[in-house]
N, C-alpha and C positions, 0 to 999 in steps of 0.2 A: 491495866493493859487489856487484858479477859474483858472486863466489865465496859469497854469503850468499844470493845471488837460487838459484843453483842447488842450493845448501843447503834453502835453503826450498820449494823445488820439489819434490826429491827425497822430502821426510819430506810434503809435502802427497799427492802422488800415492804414495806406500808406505803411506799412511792410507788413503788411497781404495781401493788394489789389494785391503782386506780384502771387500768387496762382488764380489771376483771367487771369491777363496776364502783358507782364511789359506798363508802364502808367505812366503819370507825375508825379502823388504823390506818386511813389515808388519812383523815381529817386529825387525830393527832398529831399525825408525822408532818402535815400544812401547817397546825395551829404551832408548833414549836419551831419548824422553819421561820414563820413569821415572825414569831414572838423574838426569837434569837437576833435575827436579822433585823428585825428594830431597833432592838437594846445595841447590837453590837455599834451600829453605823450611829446610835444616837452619842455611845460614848465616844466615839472616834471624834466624831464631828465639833464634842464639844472639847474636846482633849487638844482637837491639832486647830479649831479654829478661835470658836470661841473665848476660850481662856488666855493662849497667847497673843492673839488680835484685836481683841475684846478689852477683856479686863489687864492686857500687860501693856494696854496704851492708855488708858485709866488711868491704872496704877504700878506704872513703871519703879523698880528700883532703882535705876538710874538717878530718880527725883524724890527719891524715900525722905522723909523727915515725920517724924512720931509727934513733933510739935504742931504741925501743921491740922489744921479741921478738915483738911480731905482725906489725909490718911488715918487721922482719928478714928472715922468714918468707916474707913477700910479694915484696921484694926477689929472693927466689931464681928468682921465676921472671918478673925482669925481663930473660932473654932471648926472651922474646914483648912485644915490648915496644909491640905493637897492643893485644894486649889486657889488658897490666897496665903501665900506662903508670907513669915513673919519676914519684915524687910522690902517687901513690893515683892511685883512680880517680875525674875529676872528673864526678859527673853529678848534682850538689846532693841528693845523699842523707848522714843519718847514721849511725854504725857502728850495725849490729844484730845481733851475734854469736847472737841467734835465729835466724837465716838460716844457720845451722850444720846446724840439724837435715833442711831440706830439701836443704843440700847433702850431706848423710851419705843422704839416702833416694835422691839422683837417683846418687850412686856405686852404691849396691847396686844400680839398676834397669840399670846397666850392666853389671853382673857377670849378668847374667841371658848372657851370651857363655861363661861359663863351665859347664859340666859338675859341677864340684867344689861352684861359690858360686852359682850358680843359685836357692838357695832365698831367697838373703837378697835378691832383685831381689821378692822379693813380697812383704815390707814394704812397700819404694816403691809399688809395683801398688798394692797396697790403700789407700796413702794416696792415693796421685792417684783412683783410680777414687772412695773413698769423700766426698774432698774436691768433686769435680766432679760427683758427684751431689747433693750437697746446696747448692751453687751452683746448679747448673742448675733442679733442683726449685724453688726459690725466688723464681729469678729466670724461668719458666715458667708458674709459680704468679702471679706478680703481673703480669705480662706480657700474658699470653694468657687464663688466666682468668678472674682478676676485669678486664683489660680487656673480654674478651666479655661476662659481665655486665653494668658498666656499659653496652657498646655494645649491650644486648638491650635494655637498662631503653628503651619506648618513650615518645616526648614528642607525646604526642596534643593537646597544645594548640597543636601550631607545624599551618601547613598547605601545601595544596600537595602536592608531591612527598612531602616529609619523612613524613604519615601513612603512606604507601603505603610507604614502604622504611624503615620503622622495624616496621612491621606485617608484613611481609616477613620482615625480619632475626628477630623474635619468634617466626612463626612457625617460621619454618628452625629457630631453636636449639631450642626446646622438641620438636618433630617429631623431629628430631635426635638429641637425649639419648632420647628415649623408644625409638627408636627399639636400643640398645646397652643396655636394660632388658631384661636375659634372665629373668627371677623370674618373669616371667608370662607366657603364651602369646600370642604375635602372631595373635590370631583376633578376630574382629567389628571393633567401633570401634576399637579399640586396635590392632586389626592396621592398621586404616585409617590410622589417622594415622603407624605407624611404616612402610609405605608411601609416604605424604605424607617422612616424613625420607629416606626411600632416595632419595627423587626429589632433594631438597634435597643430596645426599651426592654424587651422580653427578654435577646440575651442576659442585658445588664441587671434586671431583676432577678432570670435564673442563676445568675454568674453570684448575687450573693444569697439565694437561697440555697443557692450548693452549701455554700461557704459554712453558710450558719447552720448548716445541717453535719456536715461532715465536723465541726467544732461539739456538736450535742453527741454525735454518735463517738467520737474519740471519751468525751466524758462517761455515756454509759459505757462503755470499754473498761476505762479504769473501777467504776464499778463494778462491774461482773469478776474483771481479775481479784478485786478486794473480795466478793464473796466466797469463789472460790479459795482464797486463801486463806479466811475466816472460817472453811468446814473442815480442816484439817484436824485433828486429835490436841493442837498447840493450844484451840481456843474452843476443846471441847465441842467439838462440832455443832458452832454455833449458826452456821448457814442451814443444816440439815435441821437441828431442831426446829429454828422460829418458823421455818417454812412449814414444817409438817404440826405447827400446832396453829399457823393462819392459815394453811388448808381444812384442819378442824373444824376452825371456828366461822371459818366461813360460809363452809357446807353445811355446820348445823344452822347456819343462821339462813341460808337459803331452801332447808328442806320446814324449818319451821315458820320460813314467811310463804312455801305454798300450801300446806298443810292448814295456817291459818282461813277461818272461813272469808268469806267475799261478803260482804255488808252490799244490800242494794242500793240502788241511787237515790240520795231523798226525791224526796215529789215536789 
């Protein structure tokens, strides 16, 4: 418990020291963010897709037989036996030996470590990239598009509020699009109105860099409450130490780099 408090102390305040200038206990407190946050999302990813989606359409239990030359095959590598448990793997999928092909593309995307077989990792590349583009397209397309569309289309028969921010929304989006109409010159009226979308554009730009600011400053919030609760006598006043030994270390590190002599320019 102590020992996680002053853990968590150390890499909050090595985050913070970058606002002094960048320094070793930032780039530690970066490299172990990274390093974690790979590991974590790589085991996740391989936990909740790969292995259930993957290899438990392979080699579903469902169609288990120990007689068979596939599971034979699978059996071999029943000394990992988390992720190829004895029996098949049970997560109510059936065998889909189509699921061959994207394990043949995600092996070559691995070979991309290679120098030699490096070429055949852009098979895989082009099949993810081209597959996820044409997912996303479509599902971007029906989503955000034609949702905006209909949320443009106004209902001037409801009253109240609803005219005025349906009339609003209308005009934003039409202002908007004219406004990303390069074929014709933004002069006179037309200039006017793509005016009228710049304005509609900046709110909606400030409107989510509020957003995403007031989300970051809520986070450093609950950090600062966490330090302050980490200098208490419970955790050994582990916010007042680290601070006052990365003040230390930082001031000798900045009286001994200007004290250091100045080397002149080569010629």
């Amino acid at each position: 418990m102590i020992i996680g408090a002053w853990i968590s102390v150390f890499l909050t305040l090595a985050i913070l020291s970058y606002l002094y200038k960048d320094n070793p206990f930032y780039k530690v407190a970066e490299h172990v963010f990274v390093g974690i946050s790979t590991g974590y999302w790589t085991s996740m990813f391989f936990w909740t897709q790969i292995q259930p989606n993957l290899f438990g359409r392979l080699w579903p239990a469902t169609e288990y037989d120990a007689s068979s030359l596939w599971y034979k095959f699978y059996n071999v590598f029943g000394v990992f036996s988390s992720v190829f448990p004895e029996g098949g793997i049970a997560k109510g999928h059936d065998m889909h030996l189509i699921y061959l092909v994207p394990f043949a593309l995600g092996i070559m995307m691995l070979l991309s470590v290679s120098s030699k077989l490096s070429w055949m990792a852009r098979w895989g590349i082009a099949y993810t990239v081209g597959m996820a583009a044409g997912l996303r397209a479509y599902g971007f397309l029906n989503s955000n598009v034609i949702g905006q569309i209909k949320g443009s289309a106004p209902y001037f028969a409801l009253v109240g509020e609803s005219i005025f921010n349906n009339f609003v929304i209308l005009i934003g989006t039409i202002t908007g699009l004219m406004y990303f109409y390069f074929s014709r010159e933004h002069t006179g009226n037309f200039g006017r109105l793509t005016k009228v979308g710049i304005y509609f554009l900046m709110i909606s730009f400030g409107a989510s860099f509020g957003f995403a600011v007031m989300g970051r400053i809520s986070l450093l919030i609950g950090r600062f409450v966490d330090l302050i609760h980490y200098s208490s006598s419970a955790y050994n006043h582990a916010t007042l130490w680290i601070l006052l030994i990365m003040v230390v270390l930082l001031g000798y590190s900045a009286f001994m780099d200007k004290s250091a002599p100045i080397e002149p320019p080569a010629k």
